[in-house]
LOKOL-491217 format. One line per 8 residues: number of its first residue (from 1); their letters; for each residue x, y, z of C-alpha. Coordinates in nm, 3 decimals. Layout:
<sites>
NUM = A = X:Y:Z ~ ...;
</sites>
This chain:
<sites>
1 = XXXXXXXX = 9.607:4.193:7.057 ~ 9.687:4.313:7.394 ~ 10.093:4.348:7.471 ~ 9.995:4.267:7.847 ~ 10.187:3.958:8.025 ~ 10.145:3.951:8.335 ~ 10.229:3.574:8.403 ~ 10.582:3.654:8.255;
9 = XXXXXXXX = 10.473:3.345:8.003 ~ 10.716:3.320:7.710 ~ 10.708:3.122:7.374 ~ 10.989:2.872:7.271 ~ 11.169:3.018:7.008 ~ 10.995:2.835:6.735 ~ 10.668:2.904:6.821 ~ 10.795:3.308:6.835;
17 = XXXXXXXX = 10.936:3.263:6.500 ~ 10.646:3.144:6.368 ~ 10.429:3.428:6.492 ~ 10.659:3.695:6.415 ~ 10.671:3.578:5.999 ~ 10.272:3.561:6.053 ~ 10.268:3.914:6.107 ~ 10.537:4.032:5.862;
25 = XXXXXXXX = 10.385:3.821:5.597 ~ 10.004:3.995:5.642 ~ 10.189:4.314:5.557 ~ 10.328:4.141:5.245 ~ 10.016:4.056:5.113 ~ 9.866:4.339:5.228 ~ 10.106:4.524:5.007 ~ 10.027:4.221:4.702;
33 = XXXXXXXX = 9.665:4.314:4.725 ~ 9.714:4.705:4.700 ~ 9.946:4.682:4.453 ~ 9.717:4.454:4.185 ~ 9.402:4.610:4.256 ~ 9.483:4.970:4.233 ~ 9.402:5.215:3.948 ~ 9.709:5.494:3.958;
41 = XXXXXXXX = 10.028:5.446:3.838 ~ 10.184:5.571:4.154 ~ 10.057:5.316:4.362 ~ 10.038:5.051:4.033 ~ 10.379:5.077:3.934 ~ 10.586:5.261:4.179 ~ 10.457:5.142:4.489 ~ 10.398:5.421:4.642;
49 = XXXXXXXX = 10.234:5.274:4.962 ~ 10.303:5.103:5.279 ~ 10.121:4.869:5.509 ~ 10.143:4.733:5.903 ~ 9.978:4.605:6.200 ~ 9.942:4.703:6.489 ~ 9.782:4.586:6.860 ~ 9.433:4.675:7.003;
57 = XXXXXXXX = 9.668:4.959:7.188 ~ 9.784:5.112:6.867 ~ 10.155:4.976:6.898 ~ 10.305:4.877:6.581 ~ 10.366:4.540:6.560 ~ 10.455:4.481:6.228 ~ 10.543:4.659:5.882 ~ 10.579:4.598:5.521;
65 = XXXXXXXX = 10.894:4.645:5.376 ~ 10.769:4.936:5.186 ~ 10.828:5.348:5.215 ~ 11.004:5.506:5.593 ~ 10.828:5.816:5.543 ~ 10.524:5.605:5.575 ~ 10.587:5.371:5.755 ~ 10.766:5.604:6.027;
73 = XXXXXXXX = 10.483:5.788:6.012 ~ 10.149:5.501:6.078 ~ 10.205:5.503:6.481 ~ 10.154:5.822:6.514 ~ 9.851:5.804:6.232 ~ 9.718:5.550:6.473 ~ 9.759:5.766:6.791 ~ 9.561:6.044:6.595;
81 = XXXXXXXX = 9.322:5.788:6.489 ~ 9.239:5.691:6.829 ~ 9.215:6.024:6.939 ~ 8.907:6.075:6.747 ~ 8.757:5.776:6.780 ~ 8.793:5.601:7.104 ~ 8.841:5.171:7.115 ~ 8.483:5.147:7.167;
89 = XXXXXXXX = 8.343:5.316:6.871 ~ 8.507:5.100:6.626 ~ 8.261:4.811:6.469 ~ 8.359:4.553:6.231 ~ 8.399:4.651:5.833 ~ 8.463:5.039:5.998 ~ 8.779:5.242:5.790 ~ 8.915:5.575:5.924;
97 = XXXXXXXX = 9.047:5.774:5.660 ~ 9.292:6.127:5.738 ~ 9.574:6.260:5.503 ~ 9.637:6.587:5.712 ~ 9.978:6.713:5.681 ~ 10.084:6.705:6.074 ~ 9.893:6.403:6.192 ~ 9.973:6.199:5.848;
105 = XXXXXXXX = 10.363:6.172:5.679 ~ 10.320:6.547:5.575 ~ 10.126:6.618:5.276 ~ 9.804:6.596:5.144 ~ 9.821:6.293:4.872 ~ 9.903:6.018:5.156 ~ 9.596:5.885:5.211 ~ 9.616:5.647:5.551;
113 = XXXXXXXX = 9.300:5.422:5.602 ~ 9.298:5.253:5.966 ~ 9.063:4.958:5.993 ~ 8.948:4.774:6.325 ~ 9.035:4.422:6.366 ~ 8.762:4.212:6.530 ~ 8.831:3.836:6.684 ~ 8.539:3.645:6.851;
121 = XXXXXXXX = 8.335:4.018:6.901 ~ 8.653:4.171:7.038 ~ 8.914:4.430:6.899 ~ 9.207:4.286:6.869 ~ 9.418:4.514:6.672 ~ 9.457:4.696:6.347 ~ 9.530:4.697:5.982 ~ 9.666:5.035:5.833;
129 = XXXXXXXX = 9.736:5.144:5.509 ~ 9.879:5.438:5.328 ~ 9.874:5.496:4.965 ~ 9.992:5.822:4.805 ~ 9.733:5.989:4.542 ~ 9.813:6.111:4.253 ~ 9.571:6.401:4.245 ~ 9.416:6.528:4.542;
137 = XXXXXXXX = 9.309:6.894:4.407 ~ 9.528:7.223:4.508 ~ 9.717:7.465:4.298 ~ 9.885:7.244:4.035 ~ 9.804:6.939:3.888 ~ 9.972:6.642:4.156 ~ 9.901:6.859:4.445 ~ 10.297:6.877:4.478;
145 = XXXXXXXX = 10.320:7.270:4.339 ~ 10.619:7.429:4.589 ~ 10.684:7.742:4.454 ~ 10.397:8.015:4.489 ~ 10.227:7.803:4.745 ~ 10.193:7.999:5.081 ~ 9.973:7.798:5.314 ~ 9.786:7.428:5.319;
153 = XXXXXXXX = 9.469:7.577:5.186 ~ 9.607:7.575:4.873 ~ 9.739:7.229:4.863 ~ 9.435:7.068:4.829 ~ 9.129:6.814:5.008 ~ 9.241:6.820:5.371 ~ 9.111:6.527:5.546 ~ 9.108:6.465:5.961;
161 = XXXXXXXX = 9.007:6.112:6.073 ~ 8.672:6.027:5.944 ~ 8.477:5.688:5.917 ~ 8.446:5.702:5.535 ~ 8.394:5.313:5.542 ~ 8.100:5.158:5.755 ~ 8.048:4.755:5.703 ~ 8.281:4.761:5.403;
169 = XXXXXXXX = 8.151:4.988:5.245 ~ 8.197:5.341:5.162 ~ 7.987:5.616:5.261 ~ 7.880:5.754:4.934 ~ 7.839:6.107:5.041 ~ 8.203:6.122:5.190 ~ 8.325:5.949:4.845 ~ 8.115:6.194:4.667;
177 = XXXXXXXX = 8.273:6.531:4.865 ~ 8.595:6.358:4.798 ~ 8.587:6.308:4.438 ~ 8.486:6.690:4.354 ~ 8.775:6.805:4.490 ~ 9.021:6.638:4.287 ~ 9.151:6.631:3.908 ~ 9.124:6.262:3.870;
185 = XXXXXXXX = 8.837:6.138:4.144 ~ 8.825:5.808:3.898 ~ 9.217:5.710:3.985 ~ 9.145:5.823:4.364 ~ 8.787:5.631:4.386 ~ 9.004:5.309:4.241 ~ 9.289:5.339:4.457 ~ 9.106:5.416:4.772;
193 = XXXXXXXX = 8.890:5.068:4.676 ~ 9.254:4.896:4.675 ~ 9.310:5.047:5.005 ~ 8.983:4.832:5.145 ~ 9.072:4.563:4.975 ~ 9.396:4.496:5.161 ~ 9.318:4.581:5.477 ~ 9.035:4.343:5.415;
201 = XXXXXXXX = 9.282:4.084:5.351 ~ 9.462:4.213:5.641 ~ 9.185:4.192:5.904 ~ 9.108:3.797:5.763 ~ 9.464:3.684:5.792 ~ 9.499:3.878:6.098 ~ 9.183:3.676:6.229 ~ 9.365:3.376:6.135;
209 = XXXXXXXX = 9.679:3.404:6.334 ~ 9.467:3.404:6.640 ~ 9.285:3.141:6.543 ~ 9.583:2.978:6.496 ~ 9.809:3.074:6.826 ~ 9.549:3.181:7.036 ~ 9.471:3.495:7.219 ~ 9.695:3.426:7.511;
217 = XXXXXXXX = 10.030:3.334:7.307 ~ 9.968:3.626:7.051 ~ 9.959:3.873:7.320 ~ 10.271:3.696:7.461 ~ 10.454:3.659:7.180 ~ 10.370:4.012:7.114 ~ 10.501:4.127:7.440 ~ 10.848:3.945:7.337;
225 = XXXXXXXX = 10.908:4.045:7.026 ~ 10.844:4.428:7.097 ~ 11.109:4.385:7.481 ~ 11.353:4.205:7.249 ~ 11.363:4.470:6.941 ~ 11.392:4.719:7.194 ~ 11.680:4.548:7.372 ~ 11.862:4.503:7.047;
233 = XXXXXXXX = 11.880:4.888:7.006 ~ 11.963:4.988:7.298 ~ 12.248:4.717:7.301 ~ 12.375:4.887:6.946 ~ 12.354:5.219:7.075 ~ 12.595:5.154:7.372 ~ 12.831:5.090:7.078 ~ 12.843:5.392:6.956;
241 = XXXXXXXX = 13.027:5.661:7.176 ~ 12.846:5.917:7.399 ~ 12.872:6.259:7.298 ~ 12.700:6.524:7.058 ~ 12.773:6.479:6.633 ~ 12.688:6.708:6.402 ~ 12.643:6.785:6.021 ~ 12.498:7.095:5.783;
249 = XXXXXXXX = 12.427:7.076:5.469 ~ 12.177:7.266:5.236 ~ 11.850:7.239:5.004 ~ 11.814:7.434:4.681 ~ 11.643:7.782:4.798 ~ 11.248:7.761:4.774 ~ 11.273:8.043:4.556 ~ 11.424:8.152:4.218;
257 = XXXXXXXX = 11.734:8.351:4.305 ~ 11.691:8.254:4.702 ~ 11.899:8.162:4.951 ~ 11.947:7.775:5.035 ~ 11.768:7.609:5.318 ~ 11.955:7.549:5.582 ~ 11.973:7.189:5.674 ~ 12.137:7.148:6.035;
265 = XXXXXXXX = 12.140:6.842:6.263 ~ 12.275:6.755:6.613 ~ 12.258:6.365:6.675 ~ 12.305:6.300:7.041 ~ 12.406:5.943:7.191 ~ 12.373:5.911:7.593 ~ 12.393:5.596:7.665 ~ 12.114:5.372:7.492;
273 = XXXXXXXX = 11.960:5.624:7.360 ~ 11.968:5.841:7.063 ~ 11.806:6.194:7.008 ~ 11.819:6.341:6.701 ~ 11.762:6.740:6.672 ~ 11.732:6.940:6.382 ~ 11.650:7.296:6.557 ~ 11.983:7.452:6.444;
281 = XXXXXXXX = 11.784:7.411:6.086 ~ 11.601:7.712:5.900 ~ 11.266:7.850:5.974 ~ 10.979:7.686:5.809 ~ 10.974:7.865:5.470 ~ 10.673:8.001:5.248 ~ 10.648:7.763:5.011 ~ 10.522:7.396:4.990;
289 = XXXXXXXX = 10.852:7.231:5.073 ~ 10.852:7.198:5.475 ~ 10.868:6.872:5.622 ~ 10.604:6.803:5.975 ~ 10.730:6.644:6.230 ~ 10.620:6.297:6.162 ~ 10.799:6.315:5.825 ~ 11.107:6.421:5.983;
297 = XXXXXXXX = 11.087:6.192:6.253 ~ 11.010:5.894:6.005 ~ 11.315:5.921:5.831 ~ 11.519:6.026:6.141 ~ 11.449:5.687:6.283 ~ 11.506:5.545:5.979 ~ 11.840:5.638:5.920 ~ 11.936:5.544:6.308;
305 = XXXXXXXX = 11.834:5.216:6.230 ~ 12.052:5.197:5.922 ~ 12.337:5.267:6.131 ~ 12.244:5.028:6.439 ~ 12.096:4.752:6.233 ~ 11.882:4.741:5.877 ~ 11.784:4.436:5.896 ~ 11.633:4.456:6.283;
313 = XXXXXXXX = 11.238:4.455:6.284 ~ 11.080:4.786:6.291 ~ 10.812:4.812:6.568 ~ 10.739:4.998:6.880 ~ 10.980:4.815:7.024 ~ 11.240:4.900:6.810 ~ 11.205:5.309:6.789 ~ 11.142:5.367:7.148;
321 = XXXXXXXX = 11.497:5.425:7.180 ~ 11.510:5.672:6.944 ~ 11.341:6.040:6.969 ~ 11.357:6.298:6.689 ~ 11.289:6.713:6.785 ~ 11.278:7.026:6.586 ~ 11.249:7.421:6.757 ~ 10.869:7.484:6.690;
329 = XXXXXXXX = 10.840:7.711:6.372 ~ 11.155:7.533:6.215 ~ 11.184:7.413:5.827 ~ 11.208:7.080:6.003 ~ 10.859:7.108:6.273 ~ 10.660:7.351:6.119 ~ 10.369:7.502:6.239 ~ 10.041:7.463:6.070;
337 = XXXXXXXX = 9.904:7.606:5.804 ~ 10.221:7.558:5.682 ~ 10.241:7.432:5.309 ~ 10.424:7.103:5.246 ~ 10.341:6.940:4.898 ~ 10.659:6.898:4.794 ~ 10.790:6.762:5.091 ~ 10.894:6.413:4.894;
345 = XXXXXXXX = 11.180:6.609:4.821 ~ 11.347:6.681:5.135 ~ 11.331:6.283:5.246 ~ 11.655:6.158:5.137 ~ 11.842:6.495:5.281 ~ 11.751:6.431:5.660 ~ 11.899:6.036:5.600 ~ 12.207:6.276:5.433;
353 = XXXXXXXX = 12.271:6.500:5.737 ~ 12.265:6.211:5.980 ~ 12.497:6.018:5.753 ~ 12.735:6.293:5.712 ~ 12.687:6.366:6.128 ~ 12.755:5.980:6.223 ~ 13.025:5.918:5.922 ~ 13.347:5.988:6.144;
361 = XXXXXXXX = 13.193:5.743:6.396 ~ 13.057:5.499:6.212 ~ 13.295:5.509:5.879 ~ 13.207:5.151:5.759 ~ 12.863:5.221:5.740 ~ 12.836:5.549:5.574 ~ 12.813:5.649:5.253 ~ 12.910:5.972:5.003;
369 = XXXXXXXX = 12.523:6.201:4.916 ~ 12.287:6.043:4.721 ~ 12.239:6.212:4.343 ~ 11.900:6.259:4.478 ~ 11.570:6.214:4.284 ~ 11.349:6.350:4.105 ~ 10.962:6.369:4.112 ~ 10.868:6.573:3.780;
377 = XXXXXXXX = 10.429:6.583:3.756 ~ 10.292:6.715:3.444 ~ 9.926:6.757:3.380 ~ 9.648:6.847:3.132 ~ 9.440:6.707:2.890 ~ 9.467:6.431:2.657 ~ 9.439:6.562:2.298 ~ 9.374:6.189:2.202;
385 = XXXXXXXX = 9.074:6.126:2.436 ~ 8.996:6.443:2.571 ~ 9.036:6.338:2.886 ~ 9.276:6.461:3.188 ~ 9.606:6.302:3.293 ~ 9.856:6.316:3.510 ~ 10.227:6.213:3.401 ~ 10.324:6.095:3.727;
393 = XXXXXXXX = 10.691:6.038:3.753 ~ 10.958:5.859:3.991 ~ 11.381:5.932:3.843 ~ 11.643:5.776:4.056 ~ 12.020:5.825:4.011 ~ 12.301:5.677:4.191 ~ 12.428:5.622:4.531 ~ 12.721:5.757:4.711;
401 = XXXXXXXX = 13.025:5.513:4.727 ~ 13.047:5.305:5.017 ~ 13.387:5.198:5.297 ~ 13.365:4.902:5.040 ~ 13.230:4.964:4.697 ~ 13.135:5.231:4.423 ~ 12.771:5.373:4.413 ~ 12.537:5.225:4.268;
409 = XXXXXXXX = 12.319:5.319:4.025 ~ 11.929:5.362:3.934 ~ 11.826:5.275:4.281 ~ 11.532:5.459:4.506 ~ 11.731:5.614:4.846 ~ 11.545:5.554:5.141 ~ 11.171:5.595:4.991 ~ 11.221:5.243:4.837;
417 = XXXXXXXX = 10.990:5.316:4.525 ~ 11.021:5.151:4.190 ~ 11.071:5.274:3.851 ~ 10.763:5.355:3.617 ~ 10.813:5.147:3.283 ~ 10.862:5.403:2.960 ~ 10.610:5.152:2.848 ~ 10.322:5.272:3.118;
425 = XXXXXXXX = 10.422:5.628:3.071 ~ 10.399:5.645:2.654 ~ 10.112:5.403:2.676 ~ 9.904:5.627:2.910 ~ 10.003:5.965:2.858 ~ 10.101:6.177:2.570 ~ 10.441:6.229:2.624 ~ 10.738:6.033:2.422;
433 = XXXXXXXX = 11.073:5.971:2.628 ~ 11.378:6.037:2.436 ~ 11.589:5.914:2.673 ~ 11.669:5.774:2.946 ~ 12.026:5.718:3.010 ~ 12.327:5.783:3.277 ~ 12.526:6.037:3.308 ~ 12.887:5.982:3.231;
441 = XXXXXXXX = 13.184:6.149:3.499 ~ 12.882:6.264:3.698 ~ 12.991:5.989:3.993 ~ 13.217:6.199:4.255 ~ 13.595:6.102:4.186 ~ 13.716:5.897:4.530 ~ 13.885:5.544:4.637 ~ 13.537:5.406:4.544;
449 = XXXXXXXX = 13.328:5.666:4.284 ~ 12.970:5.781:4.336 ~ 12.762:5.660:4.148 ~ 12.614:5.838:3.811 ~ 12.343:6.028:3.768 ~ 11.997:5.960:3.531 ~ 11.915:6.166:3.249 ~ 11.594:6.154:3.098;
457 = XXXXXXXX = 11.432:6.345:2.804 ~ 11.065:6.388:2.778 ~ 10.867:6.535:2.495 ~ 10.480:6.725:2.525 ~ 10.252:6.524:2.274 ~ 9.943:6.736:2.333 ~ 9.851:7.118:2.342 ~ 9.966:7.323:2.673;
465 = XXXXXXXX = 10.006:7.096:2.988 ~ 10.142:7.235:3.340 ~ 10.478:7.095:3.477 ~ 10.567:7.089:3.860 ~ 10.920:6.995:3.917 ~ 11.017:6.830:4.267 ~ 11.387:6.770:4.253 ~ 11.719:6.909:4.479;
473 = XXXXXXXX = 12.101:6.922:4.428 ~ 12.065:7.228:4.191 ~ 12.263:7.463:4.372 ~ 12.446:7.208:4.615 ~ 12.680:6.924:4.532 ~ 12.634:6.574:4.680 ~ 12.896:6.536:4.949 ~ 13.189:6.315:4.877;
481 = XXXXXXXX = 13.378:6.154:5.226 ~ 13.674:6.120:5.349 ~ 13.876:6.294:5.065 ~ 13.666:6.211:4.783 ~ 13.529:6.439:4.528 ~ 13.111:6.563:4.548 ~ 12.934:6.460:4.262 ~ 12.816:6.661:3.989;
489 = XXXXXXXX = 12.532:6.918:4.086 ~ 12.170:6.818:3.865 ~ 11.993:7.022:3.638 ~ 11.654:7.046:3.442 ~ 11.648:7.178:3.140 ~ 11.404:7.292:2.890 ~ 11.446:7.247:2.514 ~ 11.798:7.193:2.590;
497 = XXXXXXXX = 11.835:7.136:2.181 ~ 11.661:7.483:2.112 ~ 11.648:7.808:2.288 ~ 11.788:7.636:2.581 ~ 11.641:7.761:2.933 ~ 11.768:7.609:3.270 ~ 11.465:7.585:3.531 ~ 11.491:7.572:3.915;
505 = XXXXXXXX = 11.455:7.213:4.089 ~ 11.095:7.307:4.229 ~ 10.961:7.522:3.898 ~ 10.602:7.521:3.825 ~ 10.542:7.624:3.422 ~ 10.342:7.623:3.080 ~ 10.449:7.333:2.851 ~ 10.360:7.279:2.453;
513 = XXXXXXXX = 10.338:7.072:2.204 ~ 10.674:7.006:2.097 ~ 10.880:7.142:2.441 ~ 11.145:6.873:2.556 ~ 11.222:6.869:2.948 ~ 11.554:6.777:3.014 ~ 11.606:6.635:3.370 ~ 11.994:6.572:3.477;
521 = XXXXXXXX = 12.030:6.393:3.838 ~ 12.324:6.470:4.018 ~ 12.577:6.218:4.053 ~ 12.668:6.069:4.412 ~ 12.962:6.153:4.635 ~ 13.276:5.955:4.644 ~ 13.464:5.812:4.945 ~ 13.802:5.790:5.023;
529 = XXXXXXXX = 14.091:5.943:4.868 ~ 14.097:6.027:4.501 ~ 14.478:5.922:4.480 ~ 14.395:5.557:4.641 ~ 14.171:5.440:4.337 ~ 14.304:5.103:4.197 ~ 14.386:5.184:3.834 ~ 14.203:4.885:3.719;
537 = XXXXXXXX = 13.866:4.971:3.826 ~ 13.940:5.338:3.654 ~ 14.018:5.187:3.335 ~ 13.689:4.964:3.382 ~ 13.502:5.301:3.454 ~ 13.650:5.387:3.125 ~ 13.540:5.115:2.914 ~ 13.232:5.036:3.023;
545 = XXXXXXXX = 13.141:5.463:3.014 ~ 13.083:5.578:3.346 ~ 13.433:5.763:3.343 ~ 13.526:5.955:3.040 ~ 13.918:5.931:2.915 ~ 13.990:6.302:2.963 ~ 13.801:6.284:3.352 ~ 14.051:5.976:3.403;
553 = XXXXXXXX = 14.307:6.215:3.329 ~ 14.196:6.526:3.523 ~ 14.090:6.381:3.830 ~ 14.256:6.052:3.846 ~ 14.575:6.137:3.660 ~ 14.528:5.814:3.455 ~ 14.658:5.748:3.142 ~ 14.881:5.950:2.895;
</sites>
């Protein structure tokens, strides 16, 4: 799948069309495949995976529409992948397995499997997947534990690239030194079969579109749609005015009684080109919350693309426009063995600073602070079985308002998950939700309101279990825009009916029988001016709850 054209040959547009939906849809069904054949809920239900191709070079061709941080992450996967095993090593049915924290998308539980492509006895490419585990060993059950943790050691099974598959099949003794080190090695053995399965399905459709096009006019059309994507970029860049723009904003301290994390960003335009730099940012921290390099980079590139165009195809092309840095020994490009298991939390505050950086440029296209997420794991045994489980949870709360329109709400930002069904949770571990509901005046107060943030109420069914919390927006507000109001902060509580005891965003503790956890999202930031809201839509706030009467009066001065 060589990018080479040295006869300048081109496809009619057609012909490129059809090529380019070949690719994309092999990363669909990629995805299909992983998603119906796996075993965990994470990667079952909340589709907590990605999946792309990429050329005998290791340049990204094509990606599912799946998770950034992955996805932002596979080329340089790839790169490492190659690294250790050179182009003429690989053999047909090979898989190269690595979830290290620096050359992966930053912590242990992303499993990436790279698998050879073969066409007529010659490489022609690759299929990659990533699909986070839910249990890869470590301090705490989830391998997500934030507080106490003080270096990757502790985080659990570190993997560099290693053939673990070998003509399709595993290699027993690798699966075997896997599957002691983890909680749930059943749930990991299933997933990582799902994993072969697609890029199985991956190499043999991949096959096909040569079959199909031929080797000449896939490297052609390969050539064309990577100069084209990058051409588009550049063109939207020079839209945007030269200069250096910058934003700070904060994460809740890794601590209990700490100081916040720093958050600090400098997005330069020159030109056609964008550099984003996040150096200004705190030190990397002692505690399994900072974010590598290729995490930060992921979602860097992510959010320039949101700005230039979202709907533009994401390849090498595409991001060679774009380069993302952080001072060596920074929160932001940390320096190993740095711990970063809970770095799922920090994803949605690097899209936040370059929003907030780019807003006064770009105002149409930005957006108030996200209410965040949350990423609660509890774990134990079963009382009912015997057996361990992991309660492996994804909470979403609103969006900030838009130049256009109120938040919205119940919505993944930018990891583009989906929502565990109370169903699957009750059904497969022994916890009861109480609720599940949103918050009411929790939306910042603006022009157009943020939208509200997601309660939900879990009770302990069996003896003691251990809780990891992975949440933000504690301690800081989501930003409202332009004259609009933040949102309300979050909070997670425990008993909150009883002896009432608020818990930090990133806690690790003992649960019982009996304990409810109380998690609060925060709500999203407004934008615009508080005084421009059109009455009607307050009064609609009103009745249909996400406004109460009194907040109507306070911060809207509506009604008597």
């Amino acid at each position: 799948m060589s990018a080479n054209n040295p006869n300048n040959r081109t496809l009619d547009p057609i012909a490129l069309s059809l090529l380019w939906g070949s690719f994309v849809s092999v990363t669909d069904e990629m995805g299909s495949t992983l998603r119906k054949t796996a075993h965990s809920q994470a990667v079952r239900e909340a589709d907590d995976f990605s999946t792309a191709v990429f050329d005998a070079k290791g340049q990204l061709v094509a990606q599912g529409n799946f998770t950034p941080g992955h996805m932002g992450a596979m080329p340089f996967v790839v790169k490492s992948v190659l690294d250790y095993y050179p182009l003429e090593t690989f053999e047909p049915g090979d898989g190269v397995l690595l979830n290290d924290s620096a050359m992966g998308s930053g912590h242990f539980p992303d499993f990436y499997l790279v698998s050879p492509v073969f066409f007529r006895d010659e490489l022609v490419g690759f299929v990659v997947n990533i699909a986070h585990q839910i249990d890869v060993g470590g301090a705490a059950p989830g391998s997500q534990k934030v507080l106490g943790v003080t270096e990757a050691y502790q985080e659990g099974i570190r993997i560099l690239p290693t053939k673990v598959i070998r003509g399709g099949e595993f290699d027993e003794q690798i699966m075997r030194m896997i599957c002691a080190n983890v909680r749930l090695p059943e749930h990991l053995r299933g997933d990582m079969s799902a994993q072969r399965n697609a890029n199985h399905i991956g190499a043999l459709r991949v096959r096909t579109i040569f079959e199909k096009f031929g080797v000449e006019d896939v490297a052609t059309g390969i050539e064309e749609i990577l100069t084209r994507s990058e051409k588009t970029v550049r063109d939207l860049i020079r839209e945007i005015p030269n200069g250096t723009w910058s934003f700070e904003d904060a994460l809740d301290s890794y601590e209990i009684g700490g100081e916040p994390i720093r958050v600090a960003v400098d997005v330069i335009i020159e030109d056609e080109a964008v550099k984003v730099d996040f150096s200004r940012s705190s030190d990397q921290v002692p505690a399994a919350i900072n974010a590598y390099m290729n995490f930060t980079r992921a979602h860097a590139m992510f959010a320039v693309r949101a700005f230039t165009d979202p709907f533009m195809p994401q390849n090498a092309g595409s991001i060679r426009p774009v380069s993302v840095v952080g001072r060596e020994g920074s929160f932001f490009n940390p320096v190993f063995p740095a711990p970063s298991g809970g770095r799922a939390a920090i994803q949605v505050r690097i899209f936040e600073a370059i929003n907030g950086a780019l807003a006064p440029l770009l105002k149409e296209r930005a957006m108030g602070g996200f209410s965040h997420w949350s990423n609660p794991i509890i774990g134990g045994v079963d009382e009912r079985t015997g057996e361990s489980f992991i309660y492996y949870d994804l909470i979403f709360g609103g969006y900030g308002a838009r130049s256009h329109a109120d938040g919205v709400e119940a919505l993944a930002p930018v990891i583009n998950c989906a929502n565990i069904p109370v169903e699957i949770h009750e059904a497969f571990n022994p916890i009861k939700i109480q609720r599940l509901e949103l918050i009411p005046d929790s939306g910042g107060a603006g022009k157009y309101r943020g939208g509200c943030g997601m309660r939900k109420d879990l009770e302990i069914r069996t003896g003691e279990v251990s809780l990891t919390l992975l949440g933000d927006r504690h301690a800081r507000a989501p930003y409202g825009l332009f004259g609009a109001e933040s949102g309300a902060l979050a909070s997670s509580i425990l008993n909150p009916d009883g002896e009432a005891r608020e818990l930090h965003s990133k806690e690790t503790c003992t649960l019982k029988r009996g304990d409810v956890l109380s998690l609060r999202l925060a709500g999203g930031g407004g934008y615009g001016a508080v005084s421009e809201r059109d009455p009607a839509k307050i009064q609609v706030d009103i009745d249909e709850g996400y406004v109460s009467e009194s907040a109507a009066r306070e911060r809207y001065g509506y009604g008597s």
